[in-house]
N, C-alpha and C positions, 0 to 999 in steps of 0.2 A: 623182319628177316634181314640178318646184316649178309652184307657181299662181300666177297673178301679180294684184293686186291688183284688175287690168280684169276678170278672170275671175271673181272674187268678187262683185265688185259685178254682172256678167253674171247668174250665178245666182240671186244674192239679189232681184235685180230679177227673176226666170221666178218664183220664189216669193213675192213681194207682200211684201218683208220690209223692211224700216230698219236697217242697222247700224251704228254708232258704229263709229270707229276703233280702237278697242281689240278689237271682237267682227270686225272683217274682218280684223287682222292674226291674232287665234288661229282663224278660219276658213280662212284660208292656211295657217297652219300644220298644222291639221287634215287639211282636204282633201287636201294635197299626200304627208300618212304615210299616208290612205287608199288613195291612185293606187299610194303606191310598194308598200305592202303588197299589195294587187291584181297588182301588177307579177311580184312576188315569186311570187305565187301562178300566174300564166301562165305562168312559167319551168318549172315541176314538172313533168316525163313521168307523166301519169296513161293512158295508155294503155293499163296492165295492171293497171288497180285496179278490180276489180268496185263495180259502183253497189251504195250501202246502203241504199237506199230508191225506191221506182218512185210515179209519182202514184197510180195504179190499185190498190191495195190491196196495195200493199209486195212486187206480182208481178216477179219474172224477168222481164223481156222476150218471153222464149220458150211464156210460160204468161198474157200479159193478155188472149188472145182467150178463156181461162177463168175471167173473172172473173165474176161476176155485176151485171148492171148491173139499175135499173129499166127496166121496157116502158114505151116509148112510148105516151100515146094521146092520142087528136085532142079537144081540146076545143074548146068556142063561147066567145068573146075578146068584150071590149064591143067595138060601136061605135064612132067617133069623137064620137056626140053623147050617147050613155050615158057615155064616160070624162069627157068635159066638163059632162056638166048639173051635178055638186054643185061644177064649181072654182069660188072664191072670183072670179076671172077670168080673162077668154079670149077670144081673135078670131082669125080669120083658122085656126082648126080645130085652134087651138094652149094651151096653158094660158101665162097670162101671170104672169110671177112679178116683183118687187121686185129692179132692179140692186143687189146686193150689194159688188163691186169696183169701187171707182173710182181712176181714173189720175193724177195728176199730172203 
């Protein structure tokens, strides 16, 4: 799947980035063996290939309701004005922090 230059700079601008003309044309390049290899990988019939690993503690499917999980229990959370008494700054019931990102 080729990428087309528009697309690159699309990205790179969702991710706050600058790139020279030499790093978008091997970011095209890149991206675009990424999609096809991806591509490549969707084509495969894994519908008869048992999973080798589960999130829940490397269970079967058929055996995660015997896993052991931690219990539950209810505890007492601050307040809205105990989380805020030590911020540095805050209003409106919020902690206020320093814009970090700016636009162009």
């Amino acid at each position: 799947m080729k990428i087309s230059e528009r697309e690159v700079h699309y990205v790179a601008d969702l991710a706050n980035l600058e790139l020279s003309a030499d790093e978008v044309g091997r970011m095209q390049r890149d991206l675009s063996a990424i999609l096809d290899y991806v591509e490549q990988l969707n084509q495969l019939d894994t519908t008869t290939i048992e999973p080798m690993a589960q999130v829940l503690g490397g269970q079967t499917p058929e055996h995660v309701s015997e896993v052991t999980m931690r219990p539950d229990h209810q505890r007492t959370w601050f307040s809205q004005q105990e989380a805020l008494a030590n911020a540095p700054a805050s209003g409106s019931g919020h902690f206020k922090v320093p814009k970090i990102i700016e636009r162009s």
